[in-house]
Residue frames as a rotation matrix with the C-alpha (Angstrom) as fourth column:
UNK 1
0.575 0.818 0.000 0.00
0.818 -0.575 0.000 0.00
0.000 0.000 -1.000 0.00
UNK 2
-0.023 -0.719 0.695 1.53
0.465 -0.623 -0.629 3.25
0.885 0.309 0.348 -0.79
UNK 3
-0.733 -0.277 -0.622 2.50
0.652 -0.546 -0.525 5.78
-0.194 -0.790 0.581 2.23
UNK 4
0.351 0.850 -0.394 0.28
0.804 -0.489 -0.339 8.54
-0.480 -0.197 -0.855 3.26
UNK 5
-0.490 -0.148 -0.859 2.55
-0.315 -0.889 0.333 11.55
-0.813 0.434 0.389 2.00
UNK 6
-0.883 -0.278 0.377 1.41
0.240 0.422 0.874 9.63
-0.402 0.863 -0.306 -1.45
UNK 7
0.038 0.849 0.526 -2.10
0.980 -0.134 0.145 9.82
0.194 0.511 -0.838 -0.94
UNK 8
0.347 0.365 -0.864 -1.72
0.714 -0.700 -0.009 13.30
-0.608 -0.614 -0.504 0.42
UNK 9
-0.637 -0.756 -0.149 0.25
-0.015 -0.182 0.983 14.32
-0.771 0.629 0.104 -2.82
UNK 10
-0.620 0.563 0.547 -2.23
0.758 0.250 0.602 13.33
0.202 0.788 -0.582 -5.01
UNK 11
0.330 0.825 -0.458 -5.22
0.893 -0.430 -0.132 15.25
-0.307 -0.366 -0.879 -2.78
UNK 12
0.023 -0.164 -0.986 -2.64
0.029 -0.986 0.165 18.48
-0.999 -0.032 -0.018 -2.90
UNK 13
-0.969 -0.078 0.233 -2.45
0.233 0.014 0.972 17.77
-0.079 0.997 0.004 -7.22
UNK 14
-0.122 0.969 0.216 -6.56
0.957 0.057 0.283 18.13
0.262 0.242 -0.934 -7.30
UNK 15
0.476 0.272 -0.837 -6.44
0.776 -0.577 0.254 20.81
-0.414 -0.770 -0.485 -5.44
UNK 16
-0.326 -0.546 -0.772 -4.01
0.163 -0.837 0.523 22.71
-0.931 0.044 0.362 -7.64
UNK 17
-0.853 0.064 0.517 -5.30
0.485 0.460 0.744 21.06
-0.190 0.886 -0.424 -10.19
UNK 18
-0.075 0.936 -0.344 -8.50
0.701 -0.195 -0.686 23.38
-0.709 -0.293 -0.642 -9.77
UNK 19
-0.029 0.096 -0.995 -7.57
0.088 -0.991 -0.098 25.71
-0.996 -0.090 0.020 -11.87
UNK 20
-0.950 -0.185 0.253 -7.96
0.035 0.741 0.671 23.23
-0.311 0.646 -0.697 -14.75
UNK 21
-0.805 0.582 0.115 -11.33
0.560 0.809 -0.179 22.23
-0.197 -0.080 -0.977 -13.62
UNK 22
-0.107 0.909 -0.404 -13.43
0.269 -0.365 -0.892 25.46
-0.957 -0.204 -0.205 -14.65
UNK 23
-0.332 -0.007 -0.943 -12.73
-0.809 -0.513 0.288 25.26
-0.486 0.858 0.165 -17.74
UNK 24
-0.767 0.098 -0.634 -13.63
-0.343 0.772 0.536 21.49
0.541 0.629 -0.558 -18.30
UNK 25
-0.653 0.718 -0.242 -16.36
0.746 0.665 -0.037 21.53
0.135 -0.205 -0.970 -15.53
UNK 26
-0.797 0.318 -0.514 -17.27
0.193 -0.672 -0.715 24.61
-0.573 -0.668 0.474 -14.62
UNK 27
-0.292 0.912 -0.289 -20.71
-0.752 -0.032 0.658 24.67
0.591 0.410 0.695 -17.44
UNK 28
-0.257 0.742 -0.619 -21.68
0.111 0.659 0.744 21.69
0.960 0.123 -0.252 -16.13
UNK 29
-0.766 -0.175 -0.618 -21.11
0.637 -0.086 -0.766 22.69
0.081 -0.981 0.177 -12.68
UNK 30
-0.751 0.488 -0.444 -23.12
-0.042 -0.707 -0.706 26.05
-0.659 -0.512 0.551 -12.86
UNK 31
-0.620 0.699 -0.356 -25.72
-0.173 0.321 0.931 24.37
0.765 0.639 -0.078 -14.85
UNK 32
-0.445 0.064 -0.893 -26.12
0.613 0.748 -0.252 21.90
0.652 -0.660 -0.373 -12.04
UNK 33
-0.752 -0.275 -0.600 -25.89
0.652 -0.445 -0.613 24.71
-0.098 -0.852 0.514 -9.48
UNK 34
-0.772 0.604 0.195 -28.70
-0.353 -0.663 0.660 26.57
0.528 0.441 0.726 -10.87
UNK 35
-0.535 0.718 0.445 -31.28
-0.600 0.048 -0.799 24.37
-0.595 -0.694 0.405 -8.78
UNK 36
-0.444 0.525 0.726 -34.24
0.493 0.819 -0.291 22.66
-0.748 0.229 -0.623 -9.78
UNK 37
-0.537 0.321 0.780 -36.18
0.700 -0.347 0.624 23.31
0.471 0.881 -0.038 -13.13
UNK 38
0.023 0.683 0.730 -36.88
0.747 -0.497 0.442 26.49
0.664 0.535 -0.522 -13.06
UNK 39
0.938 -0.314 0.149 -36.01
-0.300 -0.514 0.804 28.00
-0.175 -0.798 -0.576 -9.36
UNK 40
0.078 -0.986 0.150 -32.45
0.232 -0.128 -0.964 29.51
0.970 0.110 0.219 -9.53
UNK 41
0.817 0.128 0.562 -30.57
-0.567 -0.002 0.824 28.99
0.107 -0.992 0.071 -6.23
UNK 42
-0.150 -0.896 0.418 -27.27
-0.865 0.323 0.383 27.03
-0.479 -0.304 -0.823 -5.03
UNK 43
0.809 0.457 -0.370 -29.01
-0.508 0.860 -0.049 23.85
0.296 0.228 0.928 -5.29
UNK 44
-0.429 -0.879 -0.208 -25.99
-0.854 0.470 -0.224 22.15
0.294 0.082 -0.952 -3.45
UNK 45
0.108 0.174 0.979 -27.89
-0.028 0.985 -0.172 18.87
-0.994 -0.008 0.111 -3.25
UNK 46
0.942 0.280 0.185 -27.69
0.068 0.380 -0.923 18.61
-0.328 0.882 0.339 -6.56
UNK 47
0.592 -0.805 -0.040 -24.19
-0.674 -0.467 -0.573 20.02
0.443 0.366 -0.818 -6.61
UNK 48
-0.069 -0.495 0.866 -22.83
-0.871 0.453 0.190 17.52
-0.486 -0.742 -0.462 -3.68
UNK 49
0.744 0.428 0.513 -25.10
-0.047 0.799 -0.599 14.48
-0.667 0.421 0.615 -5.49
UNK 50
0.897 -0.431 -0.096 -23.30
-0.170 -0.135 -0.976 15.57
0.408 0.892 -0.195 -9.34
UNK 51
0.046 -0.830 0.555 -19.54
-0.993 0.024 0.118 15.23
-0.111 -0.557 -0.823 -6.97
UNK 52
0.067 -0.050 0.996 -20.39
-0.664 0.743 0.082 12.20
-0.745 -0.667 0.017 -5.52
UNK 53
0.953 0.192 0.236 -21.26
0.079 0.593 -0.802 10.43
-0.294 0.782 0.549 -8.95
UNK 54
0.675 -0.709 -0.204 -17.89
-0.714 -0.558 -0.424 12.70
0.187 0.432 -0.882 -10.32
UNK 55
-0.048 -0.910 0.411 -15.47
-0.963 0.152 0.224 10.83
-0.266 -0.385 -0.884 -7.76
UNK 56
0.340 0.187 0.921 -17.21
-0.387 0.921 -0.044 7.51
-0.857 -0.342 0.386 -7.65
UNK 57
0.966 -0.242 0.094 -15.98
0.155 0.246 -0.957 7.41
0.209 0.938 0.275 -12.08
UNK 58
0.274 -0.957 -0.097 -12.50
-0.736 -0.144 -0.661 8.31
0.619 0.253 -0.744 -10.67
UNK 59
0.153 -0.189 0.970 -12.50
-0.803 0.549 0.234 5.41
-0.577 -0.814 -0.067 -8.18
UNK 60
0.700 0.596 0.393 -13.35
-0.390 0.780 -0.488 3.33
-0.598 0.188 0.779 -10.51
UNK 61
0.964 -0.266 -0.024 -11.35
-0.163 -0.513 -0.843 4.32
0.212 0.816 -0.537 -12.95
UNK 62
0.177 -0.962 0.209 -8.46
-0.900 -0.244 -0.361 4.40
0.399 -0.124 -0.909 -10.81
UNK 63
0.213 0.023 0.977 -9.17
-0.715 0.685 0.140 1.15
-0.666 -0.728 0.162 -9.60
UNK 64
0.971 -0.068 0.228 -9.03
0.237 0.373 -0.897 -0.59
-0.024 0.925 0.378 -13.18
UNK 65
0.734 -0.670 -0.111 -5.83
-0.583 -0.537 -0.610 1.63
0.349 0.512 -0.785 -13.71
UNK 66
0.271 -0.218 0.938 -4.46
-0.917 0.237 0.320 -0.12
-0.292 -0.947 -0.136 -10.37
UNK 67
0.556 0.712 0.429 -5.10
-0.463 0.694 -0.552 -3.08
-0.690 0.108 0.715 -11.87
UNK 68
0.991 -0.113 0.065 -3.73
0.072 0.060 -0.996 -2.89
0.109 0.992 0.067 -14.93
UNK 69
0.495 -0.867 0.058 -0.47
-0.848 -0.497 -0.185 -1.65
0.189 0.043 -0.981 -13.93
UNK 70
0.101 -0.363 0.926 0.02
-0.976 0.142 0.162 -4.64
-0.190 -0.921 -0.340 -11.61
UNK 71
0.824 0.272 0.497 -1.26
0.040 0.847 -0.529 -7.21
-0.565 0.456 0.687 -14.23
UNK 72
0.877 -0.481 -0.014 1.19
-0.218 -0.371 -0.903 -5.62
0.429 0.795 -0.430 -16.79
UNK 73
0.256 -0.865 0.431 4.44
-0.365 -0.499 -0.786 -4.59
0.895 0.044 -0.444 -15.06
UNK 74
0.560 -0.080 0.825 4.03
-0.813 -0.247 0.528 -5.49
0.162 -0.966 -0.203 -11.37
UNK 75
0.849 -0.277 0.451 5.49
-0.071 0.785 0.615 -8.98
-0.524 -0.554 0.647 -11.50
UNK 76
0.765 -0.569 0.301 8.42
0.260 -0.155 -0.953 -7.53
0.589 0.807 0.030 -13.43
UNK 77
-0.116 -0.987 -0.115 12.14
0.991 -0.108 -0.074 -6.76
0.061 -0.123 0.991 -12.39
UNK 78
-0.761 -0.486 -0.430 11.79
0.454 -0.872 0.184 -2.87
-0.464 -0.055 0.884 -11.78
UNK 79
-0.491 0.680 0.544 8.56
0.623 -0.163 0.765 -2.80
0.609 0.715 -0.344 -13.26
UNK 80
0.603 0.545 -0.582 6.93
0.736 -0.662 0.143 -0.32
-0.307 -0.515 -0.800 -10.43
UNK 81
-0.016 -0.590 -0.807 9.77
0.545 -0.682 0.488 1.60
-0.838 -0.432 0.332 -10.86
UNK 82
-0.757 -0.062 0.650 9.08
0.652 -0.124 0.748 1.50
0.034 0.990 0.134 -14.75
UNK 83
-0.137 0.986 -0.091 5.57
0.830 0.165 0.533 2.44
0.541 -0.003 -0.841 -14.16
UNK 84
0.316 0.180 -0.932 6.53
0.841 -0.508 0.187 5.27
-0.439 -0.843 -0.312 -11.51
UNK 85
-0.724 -0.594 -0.350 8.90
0.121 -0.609 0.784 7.15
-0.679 0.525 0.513 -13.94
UNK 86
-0.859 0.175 0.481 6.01
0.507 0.159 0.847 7.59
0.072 0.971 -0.226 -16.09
UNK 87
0.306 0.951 -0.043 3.71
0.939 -0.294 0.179 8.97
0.157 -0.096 -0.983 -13.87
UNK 88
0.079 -0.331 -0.940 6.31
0.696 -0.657 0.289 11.00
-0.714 -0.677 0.178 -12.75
UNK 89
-0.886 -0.011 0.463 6.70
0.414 -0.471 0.779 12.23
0.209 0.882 0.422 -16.68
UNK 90
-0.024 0.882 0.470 2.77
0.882 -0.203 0.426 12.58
0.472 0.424 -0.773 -16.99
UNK 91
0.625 0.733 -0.269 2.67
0.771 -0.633 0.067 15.06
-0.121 -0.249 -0.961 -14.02
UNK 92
-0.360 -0.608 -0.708 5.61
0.307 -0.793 0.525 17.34
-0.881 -0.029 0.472 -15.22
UNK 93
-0.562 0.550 0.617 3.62
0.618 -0.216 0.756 17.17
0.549 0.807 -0.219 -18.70
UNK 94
0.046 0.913 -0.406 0.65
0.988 0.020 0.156 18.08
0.151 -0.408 -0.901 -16.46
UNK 95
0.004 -0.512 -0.859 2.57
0.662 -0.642 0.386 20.85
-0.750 -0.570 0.336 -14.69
UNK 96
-0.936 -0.271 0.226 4.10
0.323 -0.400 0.858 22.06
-0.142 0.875 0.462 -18.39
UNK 97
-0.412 0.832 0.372 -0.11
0.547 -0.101 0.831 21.95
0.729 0.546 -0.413 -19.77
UNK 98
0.544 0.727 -0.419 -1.72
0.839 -0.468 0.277 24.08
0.005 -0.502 -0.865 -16.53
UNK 99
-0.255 -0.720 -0.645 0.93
0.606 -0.639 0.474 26.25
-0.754 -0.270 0.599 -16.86
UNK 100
0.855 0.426 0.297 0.22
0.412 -0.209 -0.887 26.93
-0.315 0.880 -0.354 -20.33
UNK 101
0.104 -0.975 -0.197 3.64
-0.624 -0.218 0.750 26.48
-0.774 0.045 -0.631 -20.96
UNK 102
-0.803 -0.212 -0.557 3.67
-0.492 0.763 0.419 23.11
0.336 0.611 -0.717 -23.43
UNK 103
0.133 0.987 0.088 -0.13
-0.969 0.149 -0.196 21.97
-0.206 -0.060 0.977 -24.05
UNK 104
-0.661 -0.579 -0.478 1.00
-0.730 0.645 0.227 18.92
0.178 0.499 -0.848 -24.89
UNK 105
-0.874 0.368 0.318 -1.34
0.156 0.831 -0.533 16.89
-0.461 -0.416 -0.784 -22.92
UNK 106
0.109 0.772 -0.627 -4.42
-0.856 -0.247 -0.453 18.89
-0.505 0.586 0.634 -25.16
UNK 107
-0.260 -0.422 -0.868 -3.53
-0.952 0.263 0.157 15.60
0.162 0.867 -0.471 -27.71
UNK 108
-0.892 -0.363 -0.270 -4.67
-0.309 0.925 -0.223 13.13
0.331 -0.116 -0.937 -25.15
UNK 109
-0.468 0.882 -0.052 -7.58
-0.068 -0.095 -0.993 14.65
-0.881 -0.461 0.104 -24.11
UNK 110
-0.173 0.579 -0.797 -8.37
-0.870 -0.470 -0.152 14.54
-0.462 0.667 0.584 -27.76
UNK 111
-0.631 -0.080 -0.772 -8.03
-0.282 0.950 0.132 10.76
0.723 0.301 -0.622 -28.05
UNK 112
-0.788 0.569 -0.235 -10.32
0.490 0.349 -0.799 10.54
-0.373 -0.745 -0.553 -24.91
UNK 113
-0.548 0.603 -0.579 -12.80
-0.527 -0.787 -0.321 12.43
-0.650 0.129 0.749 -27.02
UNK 114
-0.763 0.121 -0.636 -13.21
-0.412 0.667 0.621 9.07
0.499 0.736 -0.459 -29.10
UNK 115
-0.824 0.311 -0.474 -14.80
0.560 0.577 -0.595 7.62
0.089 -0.755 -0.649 -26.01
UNK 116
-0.935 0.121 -0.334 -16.23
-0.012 -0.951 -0.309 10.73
-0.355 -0.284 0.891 -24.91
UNK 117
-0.704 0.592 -0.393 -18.31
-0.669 -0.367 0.646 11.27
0.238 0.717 0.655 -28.07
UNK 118
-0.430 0.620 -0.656 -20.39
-0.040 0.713 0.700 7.56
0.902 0.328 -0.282 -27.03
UNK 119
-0.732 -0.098 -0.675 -20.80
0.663 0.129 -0.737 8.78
0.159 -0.987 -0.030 -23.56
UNK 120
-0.944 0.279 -0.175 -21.82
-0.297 -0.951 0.089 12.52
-0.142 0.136 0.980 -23.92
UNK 121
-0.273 0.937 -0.216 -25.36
-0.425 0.085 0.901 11.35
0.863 0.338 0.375 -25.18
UNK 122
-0.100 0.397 -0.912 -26.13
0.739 0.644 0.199 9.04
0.667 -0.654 -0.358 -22.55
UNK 123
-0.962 0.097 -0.256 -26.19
0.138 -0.636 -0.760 12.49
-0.236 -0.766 0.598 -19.82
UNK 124
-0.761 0.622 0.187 -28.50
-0.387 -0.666 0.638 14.49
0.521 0.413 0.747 -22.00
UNK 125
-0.405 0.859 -0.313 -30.79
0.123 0.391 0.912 12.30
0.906 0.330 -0.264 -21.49
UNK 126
-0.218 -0.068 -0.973 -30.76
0.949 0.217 -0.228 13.34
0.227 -0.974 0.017 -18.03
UNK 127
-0.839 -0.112 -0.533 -30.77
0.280 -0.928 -0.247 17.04
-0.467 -0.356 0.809 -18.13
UNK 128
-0.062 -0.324 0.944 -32.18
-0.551 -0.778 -0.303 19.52
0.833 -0.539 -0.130 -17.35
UNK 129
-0.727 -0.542 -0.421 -31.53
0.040 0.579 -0.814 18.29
0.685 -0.609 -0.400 -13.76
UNK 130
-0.059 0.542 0.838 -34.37
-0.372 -0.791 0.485 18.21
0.926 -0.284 0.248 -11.69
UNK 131
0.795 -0.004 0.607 -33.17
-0.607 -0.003 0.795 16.23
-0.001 -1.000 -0.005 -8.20
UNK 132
0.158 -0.717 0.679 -30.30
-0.380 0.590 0.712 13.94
-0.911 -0.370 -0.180 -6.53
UNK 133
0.450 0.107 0.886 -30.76
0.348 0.893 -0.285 10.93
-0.822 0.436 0.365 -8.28
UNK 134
0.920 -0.137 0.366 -30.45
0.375 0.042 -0.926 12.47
0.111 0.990 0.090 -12.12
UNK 135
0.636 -0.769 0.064 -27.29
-0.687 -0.603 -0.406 14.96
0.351 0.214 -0.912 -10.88
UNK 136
0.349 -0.723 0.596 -25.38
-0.343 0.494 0.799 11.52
-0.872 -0.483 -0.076 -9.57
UNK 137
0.450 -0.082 0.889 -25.99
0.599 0.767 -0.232 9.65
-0.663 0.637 0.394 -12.61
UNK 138
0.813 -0.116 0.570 -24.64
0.266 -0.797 -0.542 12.68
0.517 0.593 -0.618 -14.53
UNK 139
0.766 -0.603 0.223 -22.02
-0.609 -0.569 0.553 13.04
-0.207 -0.559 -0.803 -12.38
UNK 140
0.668 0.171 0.724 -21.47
0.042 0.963 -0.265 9.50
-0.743 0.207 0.636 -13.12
UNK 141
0.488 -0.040 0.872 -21.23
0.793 0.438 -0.423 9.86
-0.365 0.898 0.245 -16.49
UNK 142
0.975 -0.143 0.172 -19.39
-0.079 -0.940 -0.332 13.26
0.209 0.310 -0.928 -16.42
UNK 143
0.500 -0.833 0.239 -16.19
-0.596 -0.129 0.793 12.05
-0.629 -0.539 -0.561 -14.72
UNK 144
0.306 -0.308 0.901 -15.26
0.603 0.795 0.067 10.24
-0.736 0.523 0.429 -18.14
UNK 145
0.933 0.341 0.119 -14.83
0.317 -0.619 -0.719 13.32
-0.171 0.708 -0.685 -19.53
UNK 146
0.620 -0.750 0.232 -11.35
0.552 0.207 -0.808 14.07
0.558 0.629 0.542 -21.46
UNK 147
0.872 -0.185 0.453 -9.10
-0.447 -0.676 0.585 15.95
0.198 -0.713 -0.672 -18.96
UNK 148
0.214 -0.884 -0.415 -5.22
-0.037 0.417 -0.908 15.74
0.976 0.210 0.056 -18.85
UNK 149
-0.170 -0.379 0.910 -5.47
-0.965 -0.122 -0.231 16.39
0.198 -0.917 -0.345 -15.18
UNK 150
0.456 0.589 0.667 -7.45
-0.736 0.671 -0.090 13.24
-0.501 -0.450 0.739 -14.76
UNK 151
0.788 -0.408 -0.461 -5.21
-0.143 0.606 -0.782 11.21
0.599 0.682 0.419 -17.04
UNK 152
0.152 -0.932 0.328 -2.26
-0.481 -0.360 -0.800 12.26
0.864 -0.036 -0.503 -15.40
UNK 153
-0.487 -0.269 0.831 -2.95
-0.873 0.190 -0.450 11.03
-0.037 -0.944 -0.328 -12.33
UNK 154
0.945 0.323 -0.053 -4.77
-0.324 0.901 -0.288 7.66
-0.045 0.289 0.956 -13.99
UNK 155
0.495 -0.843 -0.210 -1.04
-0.218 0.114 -0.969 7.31
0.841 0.525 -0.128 -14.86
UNK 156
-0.362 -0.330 0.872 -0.13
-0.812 -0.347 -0.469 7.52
0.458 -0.878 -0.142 -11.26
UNK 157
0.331 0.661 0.673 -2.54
-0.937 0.313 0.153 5.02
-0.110 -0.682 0.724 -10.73
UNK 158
0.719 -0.339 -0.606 -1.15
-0.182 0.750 -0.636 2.44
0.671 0.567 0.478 -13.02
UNK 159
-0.405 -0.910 0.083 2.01
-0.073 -0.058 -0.996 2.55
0.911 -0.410 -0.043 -10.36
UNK 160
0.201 0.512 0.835 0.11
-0.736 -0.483 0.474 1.87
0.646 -0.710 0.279 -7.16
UNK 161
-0.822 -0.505 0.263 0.43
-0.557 0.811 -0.182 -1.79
-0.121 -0.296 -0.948 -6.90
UNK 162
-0.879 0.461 0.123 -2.95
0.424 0.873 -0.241 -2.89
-0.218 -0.160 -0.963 -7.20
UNK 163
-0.359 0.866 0.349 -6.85
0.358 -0.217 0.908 -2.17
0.862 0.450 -0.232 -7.88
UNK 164
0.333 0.422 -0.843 -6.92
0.941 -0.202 0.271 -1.32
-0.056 -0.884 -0.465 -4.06
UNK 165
-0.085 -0.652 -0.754 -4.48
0.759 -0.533 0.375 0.96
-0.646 -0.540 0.540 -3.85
UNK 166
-0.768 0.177 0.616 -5.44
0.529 -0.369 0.764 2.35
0.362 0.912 0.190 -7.38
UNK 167
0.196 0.705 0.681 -8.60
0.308 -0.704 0.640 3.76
0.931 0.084 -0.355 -6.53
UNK 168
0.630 -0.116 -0.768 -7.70
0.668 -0.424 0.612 5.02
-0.396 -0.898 -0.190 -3.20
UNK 169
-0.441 -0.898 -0.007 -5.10
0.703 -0.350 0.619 6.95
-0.558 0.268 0.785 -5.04
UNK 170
-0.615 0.279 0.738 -7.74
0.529 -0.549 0.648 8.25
0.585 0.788 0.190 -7.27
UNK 171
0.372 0.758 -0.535 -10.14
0.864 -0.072 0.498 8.65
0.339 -0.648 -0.682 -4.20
UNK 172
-0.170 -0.766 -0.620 -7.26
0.790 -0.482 0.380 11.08
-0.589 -0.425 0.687 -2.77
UNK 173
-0.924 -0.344 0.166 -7.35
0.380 -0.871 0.312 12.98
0.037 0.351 0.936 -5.71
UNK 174
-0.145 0.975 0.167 -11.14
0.540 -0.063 0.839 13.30
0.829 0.212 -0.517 -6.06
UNK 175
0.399 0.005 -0.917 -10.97
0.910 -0.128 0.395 14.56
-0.115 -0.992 -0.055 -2.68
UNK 176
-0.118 -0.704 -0.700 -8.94
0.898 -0.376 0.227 17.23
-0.423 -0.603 0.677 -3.65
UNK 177
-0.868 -0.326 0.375 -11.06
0.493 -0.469 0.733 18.44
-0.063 0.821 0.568 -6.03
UNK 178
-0.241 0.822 -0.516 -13.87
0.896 0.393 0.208 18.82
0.374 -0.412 -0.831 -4.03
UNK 179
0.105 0.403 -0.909 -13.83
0.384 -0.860 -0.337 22.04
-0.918 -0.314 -0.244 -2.72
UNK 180
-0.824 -0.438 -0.359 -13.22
0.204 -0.821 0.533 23.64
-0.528 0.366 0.766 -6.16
UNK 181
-0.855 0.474 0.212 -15.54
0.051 -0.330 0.943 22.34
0.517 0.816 0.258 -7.49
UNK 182
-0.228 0.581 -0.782 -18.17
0.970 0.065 -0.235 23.00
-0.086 -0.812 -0.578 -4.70
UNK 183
-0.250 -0.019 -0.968 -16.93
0.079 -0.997 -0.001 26.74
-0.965 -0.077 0.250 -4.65
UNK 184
-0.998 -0.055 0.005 -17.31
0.022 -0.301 0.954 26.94
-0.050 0.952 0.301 -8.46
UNK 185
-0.497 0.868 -0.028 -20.94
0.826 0.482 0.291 25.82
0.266 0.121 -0.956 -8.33
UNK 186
0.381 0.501 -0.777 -21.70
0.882 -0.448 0.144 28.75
-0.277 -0.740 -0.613 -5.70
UNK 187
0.525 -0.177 -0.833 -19.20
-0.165 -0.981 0.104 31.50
-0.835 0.083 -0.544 -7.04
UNK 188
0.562 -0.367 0.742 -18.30
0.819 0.371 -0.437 30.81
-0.115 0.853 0.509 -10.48
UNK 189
0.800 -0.045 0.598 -18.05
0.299 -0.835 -0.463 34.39
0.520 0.549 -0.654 -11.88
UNK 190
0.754 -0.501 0.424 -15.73
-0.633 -0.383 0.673 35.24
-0.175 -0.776 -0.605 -8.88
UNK 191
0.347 -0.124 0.930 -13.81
0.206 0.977 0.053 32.05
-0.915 0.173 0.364 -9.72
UNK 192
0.671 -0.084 0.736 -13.43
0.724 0.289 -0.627 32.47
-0.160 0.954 0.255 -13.40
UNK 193
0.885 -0.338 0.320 -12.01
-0.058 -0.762 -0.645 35.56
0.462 0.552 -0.694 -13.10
UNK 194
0.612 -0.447 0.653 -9.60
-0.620 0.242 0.746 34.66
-0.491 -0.861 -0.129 -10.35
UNK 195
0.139 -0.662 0.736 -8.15
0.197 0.747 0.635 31.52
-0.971 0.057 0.234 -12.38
UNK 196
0.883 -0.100 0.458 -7.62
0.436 -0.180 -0.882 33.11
0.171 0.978 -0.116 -15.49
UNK 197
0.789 -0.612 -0.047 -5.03
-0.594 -0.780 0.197 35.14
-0.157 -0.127 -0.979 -14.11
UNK 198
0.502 -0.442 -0.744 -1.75
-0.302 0.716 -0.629 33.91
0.811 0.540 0.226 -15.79
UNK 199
-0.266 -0.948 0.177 0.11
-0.639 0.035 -0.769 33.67
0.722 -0.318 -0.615 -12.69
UNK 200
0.163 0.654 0.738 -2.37
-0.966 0.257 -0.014 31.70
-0.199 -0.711 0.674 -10.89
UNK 201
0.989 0.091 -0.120 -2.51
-0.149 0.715 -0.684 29.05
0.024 0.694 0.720 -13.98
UNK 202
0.097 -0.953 -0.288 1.81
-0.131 0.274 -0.953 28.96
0.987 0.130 -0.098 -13.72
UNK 203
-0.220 -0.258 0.941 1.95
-0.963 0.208 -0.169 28.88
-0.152 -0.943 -0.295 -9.50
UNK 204
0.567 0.486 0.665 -0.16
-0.615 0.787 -0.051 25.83
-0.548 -0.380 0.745 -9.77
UNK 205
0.804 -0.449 -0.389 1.70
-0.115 0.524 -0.844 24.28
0.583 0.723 0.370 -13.20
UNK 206
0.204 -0.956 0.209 4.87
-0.700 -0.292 -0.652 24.92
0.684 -0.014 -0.729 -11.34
UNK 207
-0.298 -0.278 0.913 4.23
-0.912 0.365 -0.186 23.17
-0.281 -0.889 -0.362 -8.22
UNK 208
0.927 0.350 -0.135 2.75
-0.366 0.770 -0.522 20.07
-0.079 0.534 0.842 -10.33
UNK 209
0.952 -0.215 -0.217 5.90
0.077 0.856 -0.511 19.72
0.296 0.470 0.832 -12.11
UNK 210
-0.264 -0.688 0.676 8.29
-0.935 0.012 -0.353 20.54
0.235 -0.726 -0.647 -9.36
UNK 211
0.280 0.598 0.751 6.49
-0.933 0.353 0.067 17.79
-0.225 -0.720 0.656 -7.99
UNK 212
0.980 0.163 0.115 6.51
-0.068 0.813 -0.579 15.24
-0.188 0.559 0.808 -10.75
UNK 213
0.500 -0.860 0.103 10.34
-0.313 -0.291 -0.904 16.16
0.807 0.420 -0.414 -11.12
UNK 214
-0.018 -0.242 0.970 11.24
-0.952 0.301 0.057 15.15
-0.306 -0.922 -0.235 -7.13
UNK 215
0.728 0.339 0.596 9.20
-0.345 0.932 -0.110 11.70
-0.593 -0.125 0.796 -7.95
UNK 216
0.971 -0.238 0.015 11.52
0.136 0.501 -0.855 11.07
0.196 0.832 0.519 -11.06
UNK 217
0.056 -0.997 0.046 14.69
-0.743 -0.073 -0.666 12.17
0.667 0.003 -0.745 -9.49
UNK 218
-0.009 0.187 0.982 13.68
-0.997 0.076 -0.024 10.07
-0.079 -0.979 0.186 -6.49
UNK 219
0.742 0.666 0.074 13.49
-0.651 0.743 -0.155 7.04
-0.158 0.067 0.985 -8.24
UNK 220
0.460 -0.767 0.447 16.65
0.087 0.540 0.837 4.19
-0.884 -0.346 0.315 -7.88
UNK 221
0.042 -0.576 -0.816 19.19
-0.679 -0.616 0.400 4.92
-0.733 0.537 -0.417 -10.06
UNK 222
-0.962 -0.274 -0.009 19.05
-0.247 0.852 0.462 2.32
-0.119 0.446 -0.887 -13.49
C-alpha cells in the first residue's frame, strides 16, 4: 500500500489542479448549481449528489488503472519503478499543460474524445436536472470526460500496486477536487475571473511539475 505523504500528494495535485477544472467543468457545474427546473438557487444537493457520482468514475477508474499496472508490469524486475517514472513524466507534462507552458497533454484529451463522443449522449438524457438521483448519474457519467489532469494522475494510478491501492489513489485525488468544485458551483463568476489570471494558472503548473520532477529524481538509479 503506498505511504500517506502519497495519498496526500495526489489530494494536494486536485487541489491545484482546480484551476484546470473550470474550464472542463465549470458549465456543467453552474448548470447543475442553478437548482431545480426552473427555481435559480445554489441547489448544493444537486451540486454535492453531481460530486459524488464525479469521484465515484474516478475510483473506478483508478481502480481498473491499479489493476492494470500490476497485471502488466508489477510482476516484473523494476517494473513499479518503470511504471513510476512515467507517472512521474505525466505530471511534469501536467505541470508544463496548466501552466500553459507546453499543451501537450491537449492531444490526449483529444483521443479521450473518441470515447467521450459515445458517452456525452447518454447524460443528455438526463438534463435539465431536476433532483439527486439524475445529478449523480450525470455526475457518473461526467467524470469520463477528457481531462489531462485526470489522465495524469490515472497514470499515477497504473504505479500503485494494485486495484486497491489504485482507486484510493484516485479517491485522494477526487478529494482534492472537491472544494473547487463546490466553490465553483456557488461563485463561479468570482472564480473564473480569479483563475484566469496567468500567474495563478503557472503557481499551480509549477508546483505540479516541481512535484513530478522530485518523484523522477527520487526514483533508484538504473
Amino acid at each position: 500500500m503506498a505511504d500517506p505523504g502519497t495519498f496526500l500528494a495526489a489530494a494536494a495535485v486536485g487541489i491545484l489542479g482546480g484551476v484546470h477544472c473550470l474550464g472542463m467543468c465549470g458549465g456543467i457545474v453552474g448548470a447543475i448549481s442553478m437548482g431545480h427546473a426552473g427555481q435559480r438557487g445554489p441547489g448544493l444537493d444537486l451540486l454535492l449528489a453531481y460530486n459524488l457520482g464525479r469521484m465515484a468514475s474516478y475510483v473506478i477508474a483508478g481502480a481498473l488503472a491499479g489493476w492494470l499496472g500490476a497485471t502488466l508490469l508489477g510482476g516484473l524486475p523494476a517494473g513499479q519503478q518503470v511504471l513510476q517514472g512515467v507517472a512521474a513524466i505525466f505530471l511534469v507534462l501536467l505541470g508544463f499543460y496548466i501552466g500553459g507552458w507546453w499543451p501537450v497533454l491537449a492531444r490526449l484529451e483529444r483521443a479521450g474524445g473518441l470515447l467521450w463522443r459515445r458517452i456525452e449522449p447518454l447524460g443528455r438524457r438526463f438534463l435539465p436536472v431536476r433532483h439527486a438521483g439524475q445529478a449523480l448519474v450525470v455526475g457518473g457519467l461526467w467524470g469520463w470526460l477528457p481531462c489531462g489532469l485526470v489522465y495524469s494522475v490515472l497514470a499515477w494510478s497504473l504505479s500503485a500496486g494494485g486495484a486497491l491501492e489504485g482507486a484510493a489513489l484516485m479517491g485522494a485525488f477526487a478529494l482534492g477536487t472537491l472544494p473547487n468544485l463546490l466553490l465553483m458551483g456557488v461563485f463561479a463568476a468570482r472564480l473564473a475571473g480569479f483563475v484566469r489570471r496567468p500567474w495563478v494558472r503557472q503557481f499551480a503548473g509549477a508546483a505540479i511539475a516541481l512535484y513530478g520532477g522530485w518523484m523522477l529524481l527520487s526514483l533508484p538509479a538504473g
